[in-house]
C-alpha positions in Angstrom: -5.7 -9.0 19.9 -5.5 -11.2 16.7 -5.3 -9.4 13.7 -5.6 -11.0 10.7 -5.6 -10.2 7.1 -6.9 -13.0 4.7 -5.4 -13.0 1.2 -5.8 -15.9 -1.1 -8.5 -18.3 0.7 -7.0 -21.1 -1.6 -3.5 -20.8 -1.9 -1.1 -21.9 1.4 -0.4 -18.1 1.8 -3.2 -17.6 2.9 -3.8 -14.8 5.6 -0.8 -12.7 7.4 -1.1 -12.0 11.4 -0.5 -8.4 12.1 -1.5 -9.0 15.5 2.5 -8.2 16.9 4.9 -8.3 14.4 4.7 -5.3 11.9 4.8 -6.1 7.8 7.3 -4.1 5.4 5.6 -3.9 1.7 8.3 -3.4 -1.0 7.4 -1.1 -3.6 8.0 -2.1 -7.0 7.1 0.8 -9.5 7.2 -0.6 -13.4 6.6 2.6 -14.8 8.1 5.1 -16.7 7.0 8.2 -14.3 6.9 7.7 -10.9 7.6 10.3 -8.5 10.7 8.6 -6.7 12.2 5.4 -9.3 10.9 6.2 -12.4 11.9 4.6 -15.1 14.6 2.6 -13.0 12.6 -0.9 -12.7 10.6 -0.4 -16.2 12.3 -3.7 -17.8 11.5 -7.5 -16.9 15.3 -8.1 -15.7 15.3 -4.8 -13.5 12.3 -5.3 -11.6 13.1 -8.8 -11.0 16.4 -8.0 -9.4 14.6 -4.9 -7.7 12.3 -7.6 -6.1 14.6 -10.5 -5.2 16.6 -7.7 -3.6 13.5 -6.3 -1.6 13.0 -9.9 -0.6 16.3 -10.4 1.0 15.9 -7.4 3.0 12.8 -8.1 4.6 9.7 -7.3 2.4 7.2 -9.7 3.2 4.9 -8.2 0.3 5.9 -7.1 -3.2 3.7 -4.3 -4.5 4.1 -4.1 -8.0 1.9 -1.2 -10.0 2.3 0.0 -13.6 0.7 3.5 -13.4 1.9 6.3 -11.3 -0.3 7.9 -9.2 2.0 11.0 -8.3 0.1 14.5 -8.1 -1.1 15.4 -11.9 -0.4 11.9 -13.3 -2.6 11.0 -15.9 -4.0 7.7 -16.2 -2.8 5.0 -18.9 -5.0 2.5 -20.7 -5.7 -1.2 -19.3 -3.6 -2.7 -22.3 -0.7 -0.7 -21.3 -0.8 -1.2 -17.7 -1.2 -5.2 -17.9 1.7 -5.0 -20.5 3.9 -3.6 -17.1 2.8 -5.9 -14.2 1.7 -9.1 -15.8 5.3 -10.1 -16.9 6.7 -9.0 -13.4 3.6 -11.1 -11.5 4.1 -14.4 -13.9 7.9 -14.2 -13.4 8.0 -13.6 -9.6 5.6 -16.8 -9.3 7.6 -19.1 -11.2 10.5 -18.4 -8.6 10.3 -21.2 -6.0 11.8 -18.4 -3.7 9.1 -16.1 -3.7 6.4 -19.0 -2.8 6.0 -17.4 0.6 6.2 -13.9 -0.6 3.2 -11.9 -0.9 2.3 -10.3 -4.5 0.2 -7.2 -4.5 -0.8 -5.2 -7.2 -1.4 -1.9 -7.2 -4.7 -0.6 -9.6 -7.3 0.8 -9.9 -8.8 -0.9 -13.1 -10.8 -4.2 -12.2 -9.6 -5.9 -15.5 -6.1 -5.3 -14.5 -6.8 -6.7 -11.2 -8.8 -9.5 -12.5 -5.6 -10.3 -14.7 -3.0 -9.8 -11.6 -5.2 -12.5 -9.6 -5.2 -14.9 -12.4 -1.1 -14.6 -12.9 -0.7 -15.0 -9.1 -1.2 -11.7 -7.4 -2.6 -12.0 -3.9 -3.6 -8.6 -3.2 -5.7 -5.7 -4.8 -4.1 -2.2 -3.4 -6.8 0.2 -4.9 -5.7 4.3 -4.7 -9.4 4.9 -5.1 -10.4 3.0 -2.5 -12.8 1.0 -4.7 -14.9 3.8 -6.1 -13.3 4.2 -9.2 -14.4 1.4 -11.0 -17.8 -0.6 -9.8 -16.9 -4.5 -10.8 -13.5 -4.0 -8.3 -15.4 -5.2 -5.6 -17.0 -7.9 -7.5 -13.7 -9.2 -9.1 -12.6 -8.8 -5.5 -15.3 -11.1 -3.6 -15.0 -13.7 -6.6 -11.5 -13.9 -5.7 -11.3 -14.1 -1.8 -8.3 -11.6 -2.5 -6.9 -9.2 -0.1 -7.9 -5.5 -0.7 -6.3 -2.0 0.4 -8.7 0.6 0.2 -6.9 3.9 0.2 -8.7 6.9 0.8 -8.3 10.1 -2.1 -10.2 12.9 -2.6 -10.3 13.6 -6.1 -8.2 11.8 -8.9 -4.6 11.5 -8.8 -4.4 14.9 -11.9 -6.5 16.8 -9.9 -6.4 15.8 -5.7 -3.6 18.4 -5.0 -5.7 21.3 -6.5 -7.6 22.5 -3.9 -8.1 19.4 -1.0 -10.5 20.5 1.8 -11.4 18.7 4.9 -13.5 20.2 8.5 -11.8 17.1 10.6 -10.0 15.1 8.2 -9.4 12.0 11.4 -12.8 12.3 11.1 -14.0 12.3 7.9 -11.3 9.5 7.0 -12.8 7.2 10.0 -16.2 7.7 8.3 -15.0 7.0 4.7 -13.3 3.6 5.9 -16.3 2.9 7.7 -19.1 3.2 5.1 -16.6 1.8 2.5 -16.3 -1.4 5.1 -20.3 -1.8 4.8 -20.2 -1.3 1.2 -17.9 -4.2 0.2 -18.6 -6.2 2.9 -21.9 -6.1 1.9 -20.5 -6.9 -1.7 -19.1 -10.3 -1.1 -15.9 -9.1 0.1 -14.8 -10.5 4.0 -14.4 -8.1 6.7 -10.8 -10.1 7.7 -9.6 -9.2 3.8 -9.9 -5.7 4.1 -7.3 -3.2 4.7 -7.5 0.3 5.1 -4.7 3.3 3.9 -5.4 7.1 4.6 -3.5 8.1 1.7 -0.9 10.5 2.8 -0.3 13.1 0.4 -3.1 12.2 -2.1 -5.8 15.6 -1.6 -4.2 16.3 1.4 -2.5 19.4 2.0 0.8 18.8 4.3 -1.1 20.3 7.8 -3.7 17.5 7.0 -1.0 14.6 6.6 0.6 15.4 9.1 -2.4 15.3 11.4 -3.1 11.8 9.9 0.5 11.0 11.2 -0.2 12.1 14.2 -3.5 10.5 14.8 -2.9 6.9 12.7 -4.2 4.8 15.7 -7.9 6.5 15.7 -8.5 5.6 11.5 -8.5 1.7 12.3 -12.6 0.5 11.8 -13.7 -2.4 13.5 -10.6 -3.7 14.3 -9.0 -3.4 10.7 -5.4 -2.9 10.2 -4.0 0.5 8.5 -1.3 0.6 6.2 1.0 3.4 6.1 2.2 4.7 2.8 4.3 7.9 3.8 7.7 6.5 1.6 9.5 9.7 0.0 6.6 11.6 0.0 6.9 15.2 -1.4 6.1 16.3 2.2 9.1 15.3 3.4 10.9 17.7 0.5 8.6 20.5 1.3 9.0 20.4 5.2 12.7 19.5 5.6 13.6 21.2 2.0 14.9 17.9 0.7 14.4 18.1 -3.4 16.0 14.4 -4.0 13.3 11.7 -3.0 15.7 9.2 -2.0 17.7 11.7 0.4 14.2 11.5 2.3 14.1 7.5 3.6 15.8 9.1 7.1 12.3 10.9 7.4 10.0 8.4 6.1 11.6 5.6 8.7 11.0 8.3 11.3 7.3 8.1 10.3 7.3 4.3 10.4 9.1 4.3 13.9 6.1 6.8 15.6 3.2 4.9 13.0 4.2 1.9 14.8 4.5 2.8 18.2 1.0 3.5 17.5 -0.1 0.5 16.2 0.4 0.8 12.5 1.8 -2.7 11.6 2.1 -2.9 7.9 4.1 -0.6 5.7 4.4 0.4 2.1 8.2 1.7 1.4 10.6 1.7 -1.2 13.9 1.6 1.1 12.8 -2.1 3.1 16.1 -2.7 4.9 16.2 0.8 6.7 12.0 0.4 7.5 12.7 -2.6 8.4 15.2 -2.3 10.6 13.5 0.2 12.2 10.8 -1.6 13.0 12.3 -4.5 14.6 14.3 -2.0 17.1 10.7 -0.4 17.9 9.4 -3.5 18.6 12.1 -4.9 20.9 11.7 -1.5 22.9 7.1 -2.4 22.7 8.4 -5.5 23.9 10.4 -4.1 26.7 8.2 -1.6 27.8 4.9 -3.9 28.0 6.1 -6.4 29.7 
């Protein structure tokens, strides 16, 4: 089954095919508070040597997002955040290296994304899922960008307080499905949308990991599902691992079993180990299918 995902009508890197080969997007946090790196990639010359390194291990798309979105982070203003990613966008796109590399950035704010697009960002990866802010979609459509539309119940300060759900497979399935309709409907294409169930963000642990274990049943209409499961606190809480980074072992466990069951793009900060890993998975696909 062809499986596309059109970014960037315009520009030669146009659409990727997750129809058999899985994609590894490098995270690339330029802020002071994230959960896992923090602080590490905050300057110009650190990020840039965060993402040529991300490159040469296999990332196929950069992620790059100036607010954290970590349980009880509190949002920071549009000024600040553009101050973070445009420098990072404008500088990976005047690097003839990166031409075929995939720029994403990760907001919620539509005037950041319209200025991410404009610098050279191919992608719109929106926590919110596009509720957040009303002119997303319609800086979105104008663009012919890619979009990931992550579901989240609540806001990143308060979605660990309390996060209820009767069937959360089910309820995510419906949310993906009326948010298809609704930006399809405003201008955006059906083959740019992505879909992310948001491990971790107002879930509880019992309902991410039956979102793990049910990842194939969230694709609508065909879409692809990204899996963003890197370091996550769940890991610590479940395997008592306090150190994020001590928990890439777990997370490329969760990338292994996400795509044996046909989740083909994912969002990590470790790319050589995901990456490995999925190349061995799909050797033993190939072996087993044939």
């Amino acid at each position: 089954m062809s499986m596309i995902w059109r970014t960037r009508k315009n520009e030669k890197r146009g659409a990727i095919d997750l129809s058999s080969s899985a994609v590894v997007m490098g995270i690339l946090n330029v802020t002071p508070d994230s959960f896992s790196d923090g602080g590490e990639f905050s300057t110009l010359e650190l990020a840039m040597i965060r993402a040529q390194k991300m490159r040469d291990e296999g990332a196929y798309i950069i992620d790059v997002g100036g607010e954290s979105t970590r349980p009880g982070a509190v949002a920071v203003s549009v000024d600040e955040e553009l101050a973070r990613v445009l420098p990072v966008i404008l500088a990976l796109r005047s690097l003839v290296e990166f031409d075929d590399i995939y720029i994403s950035v990760d907001t919620s704010k539509s005037a950041v994304a319209r200025e991410a697009i404009k610098a050279g960002a191919d992608i719109v990866n929106d926590v919110s899922g596009f509720t957040a802010d009303q002119q997303m979609a319609v800086v979105c459509a104008a663009e012919g960008v890619g979009v990931v539309v992550m579901h989240m119940q609540g806001t990143p300060e308060t979605m660990q307080d309390d996060p209820s759900y009767e069937d959360v497979v089910d309820e995510l399935a419906r949310f993906f499905a009326e948010r298809l309709k609704t930006l399809t409907d405003a201008g955006i294409a059906k083959e740019c949308i992505i879909f992310d169930p948001g491990i971790g963000f107002g879930k509880t642990d019992a309902h991410s990991l039956e979102l793990l274990a049910n990842i194939g049943e969230l694709s609508v209409s065909g879409r692809p599902v990204l899996l963003g499961v890197s370091r996550k606190s769940i890991f610590g809480r479940l395997l008592e691992i306090e150190n994020p980074i001590e928990r890439d072992a777990a997370t490329i466990a969760m990338t292994t079993l996400a795509r044996r069951n046909g989740c083909m793009l994912h969002r990590v900060h470790n790319v050589k180990g995901n990456h490995d890993a999925l190349k061995m998975t799909e050797r033993l696909i190939a072996v087993t299918t044939r």
